[in-house]
N, C-alpha and C positions, 0 to 999 in steps of 0.2 A: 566735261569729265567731272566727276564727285569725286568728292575728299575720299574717297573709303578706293575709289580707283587709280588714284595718285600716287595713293600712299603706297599699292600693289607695284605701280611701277616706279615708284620710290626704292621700295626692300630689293625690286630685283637690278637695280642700278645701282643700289649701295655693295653689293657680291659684285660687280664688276669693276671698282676703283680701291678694293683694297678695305674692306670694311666689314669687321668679324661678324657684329650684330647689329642690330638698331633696334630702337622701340621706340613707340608715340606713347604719350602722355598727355593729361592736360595741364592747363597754366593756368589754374584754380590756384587758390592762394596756398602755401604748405604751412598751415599753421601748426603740425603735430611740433612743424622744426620749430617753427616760432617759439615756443615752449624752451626747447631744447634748447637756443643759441641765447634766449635770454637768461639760461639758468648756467650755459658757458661764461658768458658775460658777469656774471656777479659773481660767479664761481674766483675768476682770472683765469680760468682755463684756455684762452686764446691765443694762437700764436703771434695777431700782431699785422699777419698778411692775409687775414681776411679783410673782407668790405664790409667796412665798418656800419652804416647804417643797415638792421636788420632790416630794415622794412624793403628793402632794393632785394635782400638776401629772398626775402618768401612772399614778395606781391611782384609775380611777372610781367602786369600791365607797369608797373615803376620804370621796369627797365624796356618793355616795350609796347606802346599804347595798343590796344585791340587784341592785345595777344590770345591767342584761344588753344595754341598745343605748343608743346617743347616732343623735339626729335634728340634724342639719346643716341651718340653711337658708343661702340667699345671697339677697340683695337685690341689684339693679344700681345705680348711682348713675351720675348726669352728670359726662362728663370735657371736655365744652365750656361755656362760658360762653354764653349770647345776650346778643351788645351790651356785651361787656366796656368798661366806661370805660378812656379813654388816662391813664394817667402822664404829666404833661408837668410842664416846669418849672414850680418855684413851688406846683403842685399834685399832689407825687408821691405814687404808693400804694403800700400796699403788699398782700401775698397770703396770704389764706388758702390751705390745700391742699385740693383735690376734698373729701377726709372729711371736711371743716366745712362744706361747703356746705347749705342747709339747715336745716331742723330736728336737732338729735342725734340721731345716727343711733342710740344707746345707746337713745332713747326709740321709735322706730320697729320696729327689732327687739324691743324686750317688747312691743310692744302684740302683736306678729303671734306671739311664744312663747307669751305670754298666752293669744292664740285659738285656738294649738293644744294647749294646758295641756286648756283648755275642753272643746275636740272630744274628747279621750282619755279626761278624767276623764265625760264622760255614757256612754262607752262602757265605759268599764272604770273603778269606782267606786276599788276598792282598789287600786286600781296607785297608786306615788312615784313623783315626779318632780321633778326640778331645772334651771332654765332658764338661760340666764348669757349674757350677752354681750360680751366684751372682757376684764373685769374680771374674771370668771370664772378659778376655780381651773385649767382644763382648756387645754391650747392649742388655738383655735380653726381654727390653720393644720391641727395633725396631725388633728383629728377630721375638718376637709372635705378633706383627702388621704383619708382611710381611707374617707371614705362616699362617696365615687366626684361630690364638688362641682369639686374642680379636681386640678391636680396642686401642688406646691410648688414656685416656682422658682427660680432663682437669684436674686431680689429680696428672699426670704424672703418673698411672698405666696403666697397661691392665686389661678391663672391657670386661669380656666375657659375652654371653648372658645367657651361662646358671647357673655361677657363681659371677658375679659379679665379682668386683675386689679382693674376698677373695681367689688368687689362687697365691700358686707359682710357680714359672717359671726357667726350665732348660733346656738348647740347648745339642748339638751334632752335631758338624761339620763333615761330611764326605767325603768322595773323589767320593761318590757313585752319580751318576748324578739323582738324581729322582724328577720326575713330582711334582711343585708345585704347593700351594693349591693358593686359591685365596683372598686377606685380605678383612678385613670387610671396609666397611665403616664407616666414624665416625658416632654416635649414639648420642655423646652428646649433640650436636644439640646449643638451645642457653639459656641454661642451663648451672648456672654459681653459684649454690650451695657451691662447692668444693671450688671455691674461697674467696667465701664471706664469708666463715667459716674458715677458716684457721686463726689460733690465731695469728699467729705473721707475721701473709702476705708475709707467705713464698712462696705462690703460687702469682707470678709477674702477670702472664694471663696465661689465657686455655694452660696446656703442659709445660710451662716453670717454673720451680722451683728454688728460690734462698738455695740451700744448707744452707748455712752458718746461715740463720733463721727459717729452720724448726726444730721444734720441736723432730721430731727424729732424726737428726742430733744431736741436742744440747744438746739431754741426752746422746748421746754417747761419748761425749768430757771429756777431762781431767782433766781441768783447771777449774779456777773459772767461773761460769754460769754469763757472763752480767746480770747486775740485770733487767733490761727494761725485760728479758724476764724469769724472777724468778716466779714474778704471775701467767704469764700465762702457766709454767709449769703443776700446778693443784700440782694433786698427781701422776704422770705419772714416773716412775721408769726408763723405756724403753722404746723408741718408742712412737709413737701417731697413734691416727686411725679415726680423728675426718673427717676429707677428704672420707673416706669411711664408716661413719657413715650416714652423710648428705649425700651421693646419692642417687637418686632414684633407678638407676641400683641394688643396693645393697640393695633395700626392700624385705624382705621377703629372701635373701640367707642367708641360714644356714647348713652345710652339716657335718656332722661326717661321712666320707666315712674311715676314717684311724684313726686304732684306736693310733698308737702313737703319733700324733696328737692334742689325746684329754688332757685336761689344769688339774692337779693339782688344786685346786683352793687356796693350801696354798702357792704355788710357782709361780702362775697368778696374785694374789690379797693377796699376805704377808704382815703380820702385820709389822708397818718399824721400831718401837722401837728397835726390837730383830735383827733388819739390822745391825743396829751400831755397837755392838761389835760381829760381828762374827768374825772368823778368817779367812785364807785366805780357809785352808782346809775345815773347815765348811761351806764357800759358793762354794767352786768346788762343794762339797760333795749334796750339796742341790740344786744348781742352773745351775752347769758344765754341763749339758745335755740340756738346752735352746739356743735359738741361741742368751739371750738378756744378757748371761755372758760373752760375746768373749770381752769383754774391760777389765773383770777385775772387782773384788768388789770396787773401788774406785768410780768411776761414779755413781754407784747407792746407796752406802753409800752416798755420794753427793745429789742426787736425792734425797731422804728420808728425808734425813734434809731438804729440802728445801720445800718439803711434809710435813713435822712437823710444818713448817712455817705457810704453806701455810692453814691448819686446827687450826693454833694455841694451839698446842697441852701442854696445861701445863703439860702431867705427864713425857714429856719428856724433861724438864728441866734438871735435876739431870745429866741423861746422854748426855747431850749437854755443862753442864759446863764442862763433867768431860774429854769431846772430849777437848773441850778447852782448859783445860790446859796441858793434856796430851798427845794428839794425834801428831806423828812424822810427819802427814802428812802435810803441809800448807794451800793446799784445804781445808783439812776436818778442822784442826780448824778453819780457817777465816770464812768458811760458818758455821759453830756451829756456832762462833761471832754474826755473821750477824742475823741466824735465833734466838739467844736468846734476841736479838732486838726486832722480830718482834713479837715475845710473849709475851715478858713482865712479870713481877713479880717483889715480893720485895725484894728479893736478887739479880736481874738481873746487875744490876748498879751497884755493888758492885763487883759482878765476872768478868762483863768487863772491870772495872777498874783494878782492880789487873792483870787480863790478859795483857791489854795493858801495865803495868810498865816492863810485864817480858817480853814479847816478841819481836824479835830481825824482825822479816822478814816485812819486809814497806808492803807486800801485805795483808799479815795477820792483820796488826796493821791497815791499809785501814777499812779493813772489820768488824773491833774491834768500830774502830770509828764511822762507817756505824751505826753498832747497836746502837751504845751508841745514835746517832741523832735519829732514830729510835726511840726511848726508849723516851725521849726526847721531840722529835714533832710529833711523830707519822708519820703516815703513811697513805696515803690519799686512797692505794691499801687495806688495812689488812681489812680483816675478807670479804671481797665482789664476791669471786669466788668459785663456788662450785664445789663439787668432780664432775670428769668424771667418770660417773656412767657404768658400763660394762653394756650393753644392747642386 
């Protein structure tokens, strides 16, 4: 059998396990990225969870000797909700981003690399292969630009024509030489939406993205959230998707082709009062199966309060003092501090005070203080941005 007849019964066996698209490519080096990743790298543009040695990043024989093509798939995912719960006072929530919805999406793409590992290795015994999804040495954006899955766009995603950029994306490096496909051309033309929307102008120009201020980055971090970009969090738990709201590319895509895919809506859009005191097993237990719990409930315990902030939530005072005084964490107290600032009441003053006489750690007493000014002179941001509405 030839490569060019494999690959025929390749596409027609990917349409029967669940798999939107595919495209072959080759494993020629990607030097345009090259370019590109070492002008991120000097930039500090990076968020930290890439693989750090570029050269793993854009020479495919590094990561797999002989390599001669990389197979691209794309999955479609749901960009609507069915029956999304309201937010309302008293019981506000807050949002995961489309890529949590579901099962992890990290475990869905290997079962389906997996079964195409399978289908290769009964056909061609001695061929290597290496599979990767996200975490992957390889950029998963430039492999489905090259293998003809989307183009890349000014969001820094790939925008397929028949899904928009609601797809995700998993390689397979193999040693198998096969015919590649041909890439798109770019589409986005001069169209400049994705930019002009982006809350904290993480998006520099068309393709380039500063890491370290987007919004989905910033909910994944550990530490205390810079305040400059606390408002413009919203109510966002995990992730943002407001880049792939604003395109046009992404009018009108919606697709439930899988059903593990499809969102909970109590674990897409959870009320965030009952975030705060869960335990650690309570949220494996409820959230362990999204891909937006891999940091851990601290971030988005984080996240929540700063959503409590961000609605002004008075029925969540009570449990924001009682973070405050008791919580082992330093994040979680300081930002309680901070957010029972931003709410206000008339015990508030009185609990941040006490707080401040007992507390020992300057970053925490920072954030104690924060509030108390807060409280104080107010706040020229509070009460002026409205929930991101799941659409």
């Amino acid at each position: 059998m030839t490569p060019a007849q494999l690959k025929d019964e390749l596409i027609a066996y990917s349409k029967t396990i669940g798999i939107d698209k595919i495209g072959f490519a080759s494993a020629d080096p990607f030097l345009t990225l090259k370019e590109r990743l070492q002008t991120q790298q000097a930039l500090g543009y990076q968020s930290g969870f890439e693989e750090p040695d570029i050269d793993k990043r854009v020479y495919p024989e590094k990561i797999l000797p002989k390599a001669r093509s990389i197979i691209s798939i794309a999955l479609a995912y749901p960009s609507k909700m069915k029956n999304p719960p309201k937010s309302k006072k008293g019981e506000r929530r807050g949002v995961f981003c489309r890529a949590s919805w579901g099962k992890d999406y990290h475990d869905i793409l290997r079962d389906r690399l997996k079964k195409l590992e399978d289908f290769l290795l009964e056909r061609v015994p001695d061929m290597k292969v290496l599979s990767m999804v996200d975490t992957g040495a390889l950029s998963d954006r430039a492999v489905a630009e090259r293998a003809g899955i989307g183009w890349s766009g000014k969001n820094c995603g790939v925008i397929t024509p028949e899904f928009g950029s609601y797809v995700y994306l998993g390689d397979l490096v193999t040693t198998i030489p096969f015919p590649p496909d041909i890439p798109l051309t770019d589409q986005c033309g001069t169209c400049n939406k994705c930019v002009d929307a982006c809350p904290t102008g993480a998006l520099i120009q068309g393709g380039q993205l500063d890491s370290q201020k987007c919004i989905a980055f910033l909910t994944q971090t550990k530490g205390f959230l810079p305040e400059k970009y606390r408002k413009k969090l919203g109510n966002r738990l995990y992730g943002c998707d407001t880049c792939q709201q604003v395109c046009p590319a992404n009018k009108g895509k919606n697709f439930h082709f899988h059903e593990e895919m499809e969102p909970d809506p109590e674990i897409a859009k959870p009320k965030l009062i009952p975030l705060l005191t869960m335990s650690n097993r309570e949220f494996k237990e409820k959230f362990g199966h999204v891909s937006g719990s891999w940091r851990g409930k601290k971030p988005i315990q984080r996240n929540a309060i700063l959503a409590l902030a961000h609605f002004k939530e008075e029925a969540a005072l009570p449990i924001l003092a009682d973070l405050l005084r008791q919580d082992p964490r330093p994040v979680i107290r300081g930002t309680a501090g901070w957010a029972l600032g931003k709410i206000g009441g008339p015990e508030v003053e009185t609990w941040l005070k006490d707080a401040l006489k007992r507390e020992k750690d300057e970053d925490v007493r920072a954030e104690i203080s924060r509030g108390l000014e807060i409280l104080a002179y107010g706040d020229s941001g509070n009460g002026k941005e409205t929930e991101d509405s799941i659409r």
